[in-house]
N, C-alpha and C positions, 0 to 999 in steps of 0.2 A: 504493500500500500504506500509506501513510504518512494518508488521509485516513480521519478514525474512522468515516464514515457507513457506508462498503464492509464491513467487519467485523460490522456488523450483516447483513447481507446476503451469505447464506451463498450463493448459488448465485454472487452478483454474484465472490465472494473465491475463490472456485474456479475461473472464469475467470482470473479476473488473476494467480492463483498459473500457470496455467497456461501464460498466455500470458509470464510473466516466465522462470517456468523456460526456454520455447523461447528467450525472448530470449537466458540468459545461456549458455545452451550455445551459441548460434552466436558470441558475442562472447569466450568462453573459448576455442573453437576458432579463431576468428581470431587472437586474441593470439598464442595455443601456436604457431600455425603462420607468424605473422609473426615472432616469435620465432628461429621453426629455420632460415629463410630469412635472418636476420641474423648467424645463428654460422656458418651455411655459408658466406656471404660473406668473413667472415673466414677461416675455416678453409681456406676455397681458396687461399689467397695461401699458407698456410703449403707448400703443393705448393711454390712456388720456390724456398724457403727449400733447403738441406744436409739433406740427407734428409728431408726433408719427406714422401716419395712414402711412409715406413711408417705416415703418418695416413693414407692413401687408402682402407683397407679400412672404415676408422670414419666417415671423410666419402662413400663410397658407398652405408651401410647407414642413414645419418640424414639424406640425398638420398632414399631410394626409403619412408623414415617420413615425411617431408615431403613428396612428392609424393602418396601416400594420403590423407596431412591436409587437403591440399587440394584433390585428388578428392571426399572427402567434406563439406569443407565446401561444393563448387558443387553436391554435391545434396542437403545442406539448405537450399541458393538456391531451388532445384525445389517448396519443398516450401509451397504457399500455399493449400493446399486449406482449405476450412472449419473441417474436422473432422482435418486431417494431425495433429496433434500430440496426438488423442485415442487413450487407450487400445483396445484390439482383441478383441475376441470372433472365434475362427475355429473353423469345423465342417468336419471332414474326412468323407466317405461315399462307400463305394465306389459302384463301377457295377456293371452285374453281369460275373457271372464267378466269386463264391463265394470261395471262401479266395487264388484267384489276385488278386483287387482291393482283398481285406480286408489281403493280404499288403503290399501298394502302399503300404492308406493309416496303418501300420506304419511302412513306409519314410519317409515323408512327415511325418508327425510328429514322426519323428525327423530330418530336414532343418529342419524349422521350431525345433525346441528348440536345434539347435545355434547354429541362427543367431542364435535368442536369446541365448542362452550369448555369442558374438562381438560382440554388441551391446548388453553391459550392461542387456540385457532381463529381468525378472523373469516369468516365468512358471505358472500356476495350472493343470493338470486338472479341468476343471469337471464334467465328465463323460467317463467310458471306457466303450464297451461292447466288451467282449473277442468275437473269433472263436469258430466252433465248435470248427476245426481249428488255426487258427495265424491273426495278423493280429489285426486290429479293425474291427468293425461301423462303428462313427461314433465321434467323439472331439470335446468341446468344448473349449478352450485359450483362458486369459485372459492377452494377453501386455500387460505392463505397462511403458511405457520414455515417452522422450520421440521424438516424431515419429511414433511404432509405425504408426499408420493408414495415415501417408502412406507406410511402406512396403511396408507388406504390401497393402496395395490391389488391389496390382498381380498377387498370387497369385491371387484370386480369379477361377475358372473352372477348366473341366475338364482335368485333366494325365494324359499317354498315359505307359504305362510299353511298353518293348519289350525283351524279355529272354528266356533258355534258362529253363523254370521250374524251381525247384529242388521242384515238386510231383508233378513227371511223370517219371516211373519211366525214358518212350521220350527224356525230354532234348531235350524241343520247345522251340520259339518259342511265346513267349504274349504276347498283348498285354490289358491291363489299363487300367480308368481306375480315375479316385477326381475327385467333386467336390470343389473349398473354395470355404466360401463367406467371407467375411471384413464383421466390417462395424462400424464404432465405438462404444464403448463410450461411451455419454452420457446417461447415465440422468436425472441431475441437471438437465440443458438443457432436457427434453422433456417433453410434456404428450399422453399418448396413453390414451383411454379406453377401459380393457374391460371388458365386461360380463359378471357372474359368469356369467352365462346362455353367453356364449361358448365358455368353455372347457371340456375334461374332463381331468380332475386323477387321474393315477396314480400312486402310490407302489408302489416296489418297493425291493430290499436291494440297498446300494450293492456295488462289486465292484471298487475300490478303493482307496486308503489307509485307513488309520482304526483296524486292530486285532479287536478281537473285536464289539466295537461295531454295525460297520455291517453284520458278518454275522448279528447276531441279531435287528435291527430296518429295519424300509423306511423307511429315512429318506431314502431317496434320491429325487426327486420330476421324474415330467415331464409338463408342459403341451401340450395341444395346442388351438391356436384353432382351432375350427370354419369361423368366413369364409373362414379364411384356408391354413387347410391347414399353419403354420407348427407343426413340434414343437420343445420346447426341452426342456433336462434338465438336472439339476444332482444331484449325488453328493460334492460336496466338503464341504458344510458337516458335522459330525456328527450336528444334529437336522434336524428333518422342515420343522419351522419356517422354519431358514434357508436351507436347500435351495429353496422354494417360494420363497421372498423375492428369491433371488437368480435365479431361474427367470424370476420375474413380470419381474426387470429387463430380463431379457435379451429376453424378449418384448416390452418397451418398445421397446427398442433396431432389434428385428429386421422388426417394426412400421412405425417409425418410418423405416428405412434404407428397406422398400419403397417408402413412400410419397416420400421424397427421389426414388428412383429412376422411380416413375410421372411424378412432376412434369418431372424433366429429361426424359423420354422424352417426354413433350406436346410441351416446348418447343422439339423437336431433329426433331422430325416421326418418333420411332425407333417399332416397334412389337419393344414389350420381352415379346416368347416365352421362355418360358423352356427351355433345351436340358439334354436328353437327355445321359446321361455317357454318351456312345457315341462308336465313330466321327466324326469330322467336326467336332465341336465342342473339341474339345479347345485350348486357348491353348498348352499349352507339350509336346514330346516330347522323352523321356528313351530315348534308343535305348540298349540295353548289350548288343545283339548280333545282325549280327555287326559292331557297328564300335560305338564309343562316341560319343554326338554326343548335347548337348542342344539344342534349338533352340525359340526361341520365337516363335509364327506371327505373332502379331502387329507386331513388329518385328525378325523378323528375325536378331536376334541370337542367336551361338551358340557353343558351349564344348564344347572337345573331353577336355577332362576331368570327366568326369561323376563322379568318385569324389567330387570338389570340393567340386563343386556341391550331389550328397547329402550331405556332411559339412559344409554352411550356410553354402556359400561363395553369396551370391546377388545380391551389389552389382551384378553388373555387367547383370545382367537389372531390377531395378530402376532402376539408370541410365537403361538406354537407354528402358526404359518411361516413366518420367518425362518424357523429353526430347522423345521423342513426343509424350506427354500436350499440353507445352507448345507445340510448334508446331502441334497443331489447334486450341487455342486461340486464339493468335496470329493465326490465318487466322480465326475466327470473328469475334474482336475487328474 
């Protein structure tokens, strides 16, 4: 930071801002946490001391603050991916099933905001398209943090809801999906050319924030690339102008992640289909009846408090995903 040539070099100073921030955060959490593990040391001797034992309630509850510290610090160890520490573009879309999927991906959104919320995440509405009856059509979400990528990564693919619906009159079992797709926000890094001929450009009125504003004008703008079948949207900005601006990036982006994705699938021998929100493909199930249990197929792991989990408790499924991640690696190395 300190050499003057980088500051001319905006893309080069955005990296390095970047990569210094992930640095100082794992170096503030190791202090903090080497820190708590040095007053606990003390603090324990005080147990033998003449009453000592009425500090125990205070040296148990800043034992299980310092063991979390340190859970979290071994999974931003995990966290070495390319693009982990880039900002996150996520699209929620039901499957079908109508207001019963749109209800899900309701639910869902609101799982991801809170986790925000518990992660010092800053979060944007990029796009909301409201239900006919109750829920939401699709929803775009800009979550802005340090590491964001490397951990929502791990959401993306198809999530089964199993529940009594609260739509049905008879008080049935429904089962529901919603895709997310998730993929990094690096607009700045990347060079991907599209051709005005590619896309078709519709504006319509936003349905959103904004006031009286965005109900009297279409300012709210969404792309769709022809090759590619990819749509994007954006409704947050006020004018028409920045809504498309911010639309184009996100097509940069979403672009850009496919083709990362084609490449690893050459190299891995994978033939990358794209699946159906349906049955069968689903990564993670949220059973709420009749027994509560989430579990996610691909490792396995699972939680039997589901109210938790929907209120953006989700460390521990990232964990274990992570940890995964790492020893197929491991084995390929």
């Amino acid at each position: 930071m300190l050499q003057e040539n980088i500051w001319s070099d905006h893309r080069k100073l955005e990296e390095i801002k970047r990569k210094l921030s992930q640095m100082q955060d794992i170096v503030d959490s190791f202090n903090k946490a080497y820190a708590d593990v040095q007053y606990l040391k003390d603090s324990i001797s005080l147990l033998k001391e003449e009453e000592g034992l009425i500090f125990i309630d205070e040296i148990n509850d800043r034992f299980k603050k310092t063991t979390n510290a340190i859970d979290n610090l071994e999974l931003k160890h995990l966290l070495s991916g390319k693009f982990d520490n880039y900002n996150v573009i996520m699209e929620i879309h039901p499957g079908a099933g109508g207001t019963e999927s749109q209800d899900w991906v309701q639910m869902l959104l609101r799982m991801y905001l809170r986790w925000a919320e518990q992660n010092n995440c800053k979060t944007i509405i990029l796009d909301l398209q409201n239900g006919d009856e109750a829920g939401i059509k699709s929803v775009t979400i800009n979550f802005i943090g340090i590491n964001v990528y490397g951990y929502l990564r791990c959401e993306a693919g198809v999530h089964r809801l199993v529940r009594i619906s609260p739509f049905d009159t008879n008080k049935r079992r429904h089962t529901s999906f919603a895709a997310v797709l998730v993929y990094p926000e690096i607009e700045n890094d990347i060079e991907i050319e599209i051709n005005d001929d590619d896309l078709r450009i519709d504006t319509y009125r936003s349905s959103g924030a904004g006031g009286q504003h965005v109900n009297k004008v279409s300012s709210a703008v969404r792309l769709t690339h022809l090759p590619s079948g990819i749509v994007v949207a954006c409704q947050n900005e006020r004018s028409q102008h920045k809504n498309k601006e911010r639309a184009m990036s996100m097509l940069r982006c979403r672009l850009y992640d496919r083709k990362m994705q084609e490449q690893e699938e050459k190299l891995d021998g994978i033939k990358g289909d794209k699946k159906n929100i349906e049955w069968g493909s689903q990564i993670r199930s949220y059973v709420l009846h009749p027994y509560k249990l989430i579990k996610d197929h691909r490792t396995g792991f699972e939680v039997g408090n589901a109210d938790s989990v929907l209120d953006g408790n989700l460390e521990g499924f990232i964990r274990e995903y992570l940890f995964k991640k790492m020893k197929i690696e491991r084995v390929k190395d």
